[in-house]
C-alpha positions as CSV (number, residue, x, y, z in Angstrom):
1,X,-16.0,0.1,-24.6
2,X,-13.4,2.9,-23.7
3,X,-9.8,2.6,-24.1
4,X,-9.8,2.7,-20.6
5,X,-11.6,-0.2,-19.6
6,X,-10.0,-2.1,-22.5
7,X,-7.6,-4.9,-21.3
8,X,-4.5,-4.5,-22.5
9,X,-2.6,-7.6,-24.0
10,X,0.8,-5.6,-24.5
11,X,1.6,-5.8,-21.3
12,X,5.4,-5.7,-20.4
13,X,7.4,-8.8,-19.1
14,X,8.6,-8.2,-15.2
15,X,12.0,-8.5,-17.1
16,X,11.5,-5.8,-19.7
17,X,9.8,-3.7,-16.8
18,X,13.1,-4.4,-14.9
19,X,15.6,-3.1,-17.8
20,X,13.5,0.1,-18.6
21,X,13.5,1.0,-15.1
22,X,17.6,0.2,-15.0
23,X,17.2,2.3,-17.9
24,X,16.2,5.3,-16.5
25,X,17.9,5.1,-13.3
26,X,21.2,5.1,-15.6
27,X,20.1,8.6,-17.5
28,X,18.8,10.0,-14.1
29,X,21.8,9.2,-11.8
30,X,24.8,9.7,-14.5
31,X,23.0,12.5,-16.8
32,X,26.5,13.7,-18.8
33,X,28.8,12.0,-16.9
34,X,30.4,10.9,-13.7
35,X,32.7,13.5,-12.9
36,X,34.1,12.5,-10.1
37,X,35.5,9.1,-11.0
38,X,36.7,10.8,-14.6
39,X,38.2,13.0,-12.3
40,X,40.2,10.6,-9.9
41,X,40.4,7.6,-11.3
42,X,42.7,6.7,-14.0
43,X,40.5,5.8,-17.4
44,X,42.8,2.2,-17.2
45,X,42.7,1.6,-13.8
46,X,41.2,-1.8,-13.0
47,X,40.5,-2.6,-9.3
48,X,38.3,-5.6,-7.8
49,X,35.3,-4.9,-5.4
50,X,33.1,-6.7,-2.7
51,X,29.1,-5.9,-1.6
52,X,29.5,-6.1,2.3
53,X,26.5,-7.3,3.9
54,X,26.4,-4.8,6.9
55,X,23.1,-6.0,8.4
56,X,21.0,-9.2,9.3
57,X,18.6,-10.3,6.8
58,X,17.6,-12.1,3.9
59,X,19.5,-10.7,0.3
60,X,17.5,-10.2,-2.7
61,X,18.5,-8.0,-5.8
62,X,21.5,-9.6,-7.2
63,X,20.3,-10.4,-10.8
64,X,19.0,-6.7,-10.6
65,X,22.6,-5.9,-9.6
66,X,23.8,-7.8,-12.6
67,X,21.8,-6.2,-14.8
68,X,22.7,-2.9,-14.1
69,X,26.0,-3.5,-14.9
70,X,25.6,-5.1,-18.1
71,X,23.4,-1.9,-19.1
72,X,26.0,0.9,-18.0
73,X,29.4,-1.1,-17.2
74,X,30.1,-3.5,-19.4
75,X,33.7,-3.7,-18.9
76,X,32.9,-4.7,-15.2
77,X,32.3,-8.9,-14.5
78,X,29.7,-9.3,-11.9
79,X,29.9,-12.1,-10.0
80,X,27.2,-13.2,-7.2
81,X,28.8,-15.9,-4.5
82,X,25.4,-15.8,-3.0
83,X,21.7,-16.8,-4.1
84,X,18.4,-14.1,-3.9
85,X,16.8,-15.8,-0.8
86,X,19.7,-16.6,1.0
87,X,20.2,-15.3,4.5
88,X,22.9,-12.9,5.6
89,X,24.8,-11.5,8.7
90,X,27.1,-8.7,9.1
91,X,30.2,-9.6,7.1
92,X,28.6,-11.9,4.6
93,X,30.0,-10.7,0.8
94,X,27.8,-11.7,-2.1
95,X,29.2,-10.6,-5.0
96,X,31.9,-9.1,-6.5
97,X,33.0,-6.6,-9.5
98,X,35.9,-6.7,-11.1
99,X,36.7,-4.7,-14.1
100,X,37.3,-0.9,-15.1
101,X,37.8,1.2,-11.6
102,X,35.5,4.3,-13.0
103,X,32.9,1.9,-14.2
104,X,32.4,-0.5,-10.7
105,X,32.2,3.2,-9.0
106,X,29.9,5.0,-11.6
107,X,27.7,1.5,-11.2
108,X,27.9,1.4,-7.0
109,X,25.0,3.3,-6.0
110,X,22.6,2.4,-8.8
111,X,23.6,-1.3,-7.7
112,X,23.5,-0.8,-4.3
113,X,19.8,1.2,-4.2
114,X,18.3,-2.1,-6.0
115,X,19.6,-4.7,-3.6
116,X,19.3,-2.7,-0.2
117,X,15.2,-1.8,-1.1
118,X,15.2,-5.6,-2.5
119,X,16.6,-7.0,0.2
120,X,14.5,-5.0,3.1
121,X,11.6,-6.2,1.6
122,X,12.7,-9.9,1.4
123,X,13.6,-9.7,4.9
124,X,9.9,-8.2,5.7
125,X,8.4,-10.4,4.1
126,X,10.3,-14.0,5.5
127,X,9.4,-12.0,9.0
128,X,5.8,-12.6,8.2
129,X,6.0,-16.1,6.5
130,X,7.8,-17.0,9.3
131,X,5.2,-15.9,12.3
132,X,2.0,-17.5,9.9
133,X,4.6,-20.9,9.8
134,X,2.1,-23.9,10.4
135,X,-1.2,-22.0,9.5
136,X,-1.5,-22.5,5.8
137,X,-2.0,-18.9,5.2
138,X,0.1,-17.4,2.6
139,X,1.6,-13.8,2.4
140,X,0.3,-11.4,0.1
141,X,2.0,-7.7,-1.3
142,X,-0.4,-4.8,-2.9
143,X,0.0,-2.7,-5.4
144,X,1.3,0.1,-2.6
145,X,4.5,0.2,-4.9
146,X,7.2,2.9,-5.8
147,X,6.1,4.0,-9.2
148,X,8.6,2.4,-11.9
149,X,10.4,-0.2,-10.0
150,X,6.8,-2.1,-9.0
151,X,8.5,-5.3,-10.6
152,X,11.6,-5.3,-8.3
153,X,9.7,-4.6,-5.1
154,X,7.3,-7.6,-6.3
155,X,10.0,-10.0,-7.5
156,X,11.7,-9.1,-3.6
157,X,8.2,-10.3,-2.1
158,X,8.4,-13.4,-4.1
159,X,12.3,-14.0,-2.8
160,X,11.0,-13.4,0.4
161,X,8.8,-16.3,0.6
162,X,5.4,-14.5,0.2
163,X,2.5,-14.4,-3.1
164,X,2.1,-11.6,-5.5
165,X,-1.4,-9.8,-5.7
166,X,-2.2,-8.7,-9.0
167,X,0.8,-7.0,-10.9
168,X,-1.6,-3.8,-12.2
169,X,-5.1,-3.0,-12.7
170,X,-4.4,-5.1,-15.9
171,X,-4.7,-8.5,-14.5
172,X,-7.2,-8.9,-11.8
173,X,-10.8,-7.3,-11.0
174,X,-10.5,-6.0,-7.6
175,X,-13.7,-5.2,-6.4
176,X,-13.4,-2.6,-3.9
177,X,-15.4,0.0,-1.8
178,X,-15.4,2.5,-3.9
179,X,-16.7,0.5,-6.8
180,X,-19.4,-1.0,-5.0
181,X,-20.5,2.8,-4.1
182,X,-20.2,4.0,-7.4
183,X,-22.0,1.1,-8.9
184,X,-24.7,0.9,-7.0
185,X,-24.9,-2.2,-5.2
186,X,-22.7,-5.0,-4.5
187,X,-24.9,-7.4,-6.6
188,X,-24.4,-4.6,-9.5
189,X,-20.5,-4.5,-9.4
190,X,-20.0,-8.2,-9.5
191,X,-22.7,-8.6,-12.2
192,X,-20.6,-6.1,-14.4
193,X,-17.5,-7.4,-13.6
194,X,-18.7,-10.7,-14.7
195,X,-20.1,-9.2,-17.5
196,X,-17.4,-7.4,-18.7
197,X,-15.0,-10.4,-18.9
198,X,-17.6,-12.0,-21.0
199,X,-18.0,-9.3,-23.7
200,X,-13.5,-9.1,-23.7
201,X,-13.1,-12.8,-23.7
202,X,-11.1,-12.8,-21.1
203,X,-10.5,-14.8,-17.7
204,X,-8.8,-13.1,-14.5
205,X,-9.3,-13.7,-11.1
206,X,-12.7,-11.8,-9.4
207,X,-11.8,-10.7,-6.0
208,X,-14.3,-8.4,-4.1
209,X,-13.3,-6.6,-0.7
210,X,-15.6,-6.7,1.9
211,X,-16.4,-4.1,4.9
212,X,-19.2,-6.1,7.2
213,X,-20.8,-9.5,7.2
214,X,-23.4,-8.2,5.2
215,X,-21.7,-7.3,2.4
216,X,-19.9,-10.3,2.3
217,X,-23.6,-12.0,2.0
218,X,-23.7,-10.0,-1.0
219,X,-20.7,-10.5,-2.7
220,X,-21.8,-14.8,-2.3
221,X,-25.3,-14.4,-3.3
222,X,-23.9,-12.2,-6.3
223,X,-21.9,-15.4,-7.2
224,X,-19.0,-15.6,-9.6
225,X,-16.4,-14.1,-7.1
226,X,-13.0,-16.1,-6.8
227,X,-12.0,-14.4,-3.3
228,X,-13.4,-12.3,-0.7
229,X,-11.0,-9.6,0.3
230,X,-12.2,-8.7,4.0
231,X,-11.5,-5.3,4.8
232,X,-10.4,-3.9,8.3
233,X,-12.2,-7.4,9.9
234,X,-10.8,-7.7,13.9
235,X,-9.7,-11.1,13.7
236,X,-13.0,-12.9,15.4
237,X,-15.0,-11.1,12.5
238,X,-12.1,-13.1,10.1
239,X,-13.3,-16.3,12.1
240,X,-16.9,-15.9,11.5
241,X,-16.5,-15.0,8.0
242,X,-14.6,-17.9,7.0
243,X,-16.9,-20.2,8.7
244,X,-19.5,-18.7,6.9
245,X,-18.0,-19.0,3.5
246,X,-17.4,-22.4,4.2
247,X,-14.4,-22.6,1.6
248,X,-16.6,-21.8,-1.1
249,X,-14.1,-19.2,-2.1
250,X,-11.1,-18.0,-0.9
251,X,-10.4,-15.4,1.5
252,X,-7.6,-12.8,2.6
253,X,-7.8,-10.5,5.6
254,X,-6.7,-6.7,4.5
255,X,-6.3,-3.8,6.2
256,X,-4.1,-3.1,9.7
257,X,-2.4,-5.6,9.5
258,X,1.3,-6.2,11.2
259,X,3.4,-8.9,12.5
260,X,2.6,-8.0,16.1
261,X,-1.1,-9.3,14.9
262,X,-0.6,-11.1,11.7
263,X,-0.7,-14.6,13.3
264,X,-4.1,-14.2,14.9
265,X,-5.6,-14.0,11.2
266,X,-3.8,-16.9,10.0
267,X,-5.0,-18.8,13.3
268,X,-8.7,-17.3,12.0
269,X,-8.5,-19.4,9.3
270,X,-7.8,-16.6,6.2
271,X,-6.0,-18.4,3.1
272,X,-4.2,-15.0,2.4
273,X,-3.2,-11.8,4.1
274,X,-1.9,-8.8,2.1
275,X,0.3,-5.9,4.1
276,X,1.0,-2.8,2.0
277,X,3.7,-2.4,4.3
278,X,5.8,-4.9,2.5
279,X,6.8,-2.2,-0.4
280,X,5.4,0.8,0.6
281,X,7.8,0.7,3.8
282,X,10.6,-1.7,4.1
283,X,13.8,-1.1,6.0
284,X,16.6,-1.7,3.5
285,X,19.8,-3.6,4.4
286,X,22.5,-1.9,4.8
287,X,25.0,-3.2,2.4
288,X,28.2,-1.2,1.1
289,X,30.6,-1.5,-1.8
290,X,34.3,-2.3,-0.4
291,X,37.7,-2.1,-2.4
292,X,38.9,-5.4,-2.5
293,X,42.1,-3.8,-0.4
294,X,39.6,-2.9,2.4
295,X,38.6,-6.6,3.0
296,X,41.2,-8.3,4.4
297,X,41.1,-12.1,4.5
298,X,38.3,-12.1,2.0
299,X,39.4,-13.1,-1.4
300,X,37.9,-12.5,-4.4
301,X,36.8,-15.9,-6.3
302,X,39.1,-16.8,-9.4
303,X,38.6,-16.7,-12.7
304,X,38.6,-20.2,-12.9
């Protein structure tokens, strides 16, 4: 067996995946320094500040928030007065820093880029929970991802109401087109899937996308498979298909999907749906960092 077809059982917590990608962000946004607030701001200057919600929505990111302040501030206290899931209007404030004025400024935007990407995606994703409400179908992401900050946009999904796919190429076998092409035949791609998780001693989901009825024959006959992914299926094609898998295995309708048609799947029967659109291009919610002087008649919380 290759290296590269080895599974790999050192595989990094969402957490850990979280703090090295804080990580990073730090040494790419600060580099040498923030100049600008070393410049300004007095080096014992302590000032209070607010996150603004400036959009409808539904928030997401705080304990990503948090954490990048424990990595680069740490003489900033950052308190959330709201909840990841929660939903928000224009004027809503959900947490607060209070601390050293260069660090809550040096912080701001590294802060502020995790919970607005977060918090679009959250909001996406209750969107389409919310229009497949009474169907049973559940809401799926895909690994459509920004590279390095996969676990956010995933974690966001999850706050949002929705199911993660698989996290990497680590912990599912996807079965897809290309695979099927490359090995052969349908019947020879599930065989060697099934085959390799033999010889590795391992057990992960088998999931096998579909493009026609007849492949989706295949992919049952071939046996073995946990889920049928159906590929680009109009949603009658969705109907037929799950009548004729007869809940056997489960299914999820891929591929074009939207909210303007999402429902119509669900109504077909589908157990999931998966939308790249999710991470690959939410709409972030516009939040800003206000001094605590800039929003009158909202008060801090106290230290007590």
């Amino acid at each position: 067996m290759s290296e590269g077809h080895v599974l790999n059982e050192n595989i990094p917590t969402p957490l850990e995946q979280m703090d090295t990608a804080i990580a990073l962000a730090w040494r790419e946004d600060i580099g040498s320094g923030d100049v600008t607030s070393a410049a300004c701001i007095p080096e014992d200057a302590r000032e209070t500040a607010g996150f603004m919600v400036k959009g409808t929505g539904v928030i997401a990111g705080l304990e990503a928030a948090n954490r990048v302040f424990a990595y680069g501030a740490p003489d900033v206290e950052f308190k959330a007065v709201a909840s990841d899931g929660d939903e928000v209007k224009p004027g809503d404030v959900v947490a607060w820093a209070s601390g050293s004025a260069r660090q809550i400024l040096t912080a701001e935007r590294l802060a502020l880029n995790f919970m607005q990407r977060m918090s679009g995606i959250a909001t996406g994703t209750r969107r389409v929970v919310a229009l497949l409400e009474g169907t049973g179908t559940r809401v799926l992401d895909t690994r459509k991802t920004t590279p390095g900050i996969r676990a956010f946009e995933k974690a966001a999904v999850q706050i949002g109401g929705g199911v993660n796919h698989r996290m990497g190429l680590y912990d599912q076998i996807l079965i897809k087109d290309n695979h099927v092409d490359y090995a052969g035949s349908m019947a020879a791609a599930v065989q060697g899937a099934l085959d390799f998780l033999e010889a590795a001693g391992r057990k992960v989901p088998v999931v096998v996308e579909v493009r026609n009825a007849q492949e989706l024959q295949d992919a049952l006959a071939a046996g073995g498979v946990d889920r049928l992914l159906l590929d680009n299926f109009t949603p009658a094609q969705a109907r037929a298909a799950v009548d004729l898998v007869g809940g056997r295995v489960h299914t999820e309708a891929s591929g074009g999907l939207n909210p303007d048609n999402v429902r119509s799947y669900g109504e077909a029967g589908v157990d999931f749906v998966s939308l790249g659109w999710l991470t690959h291009s939410p709409i972030p919610l516009d939040i800003s960092l206000k001094s605590a002087s800039s929003l009158k008649g909202i008060k801090p919380p106290s230290n007590g």
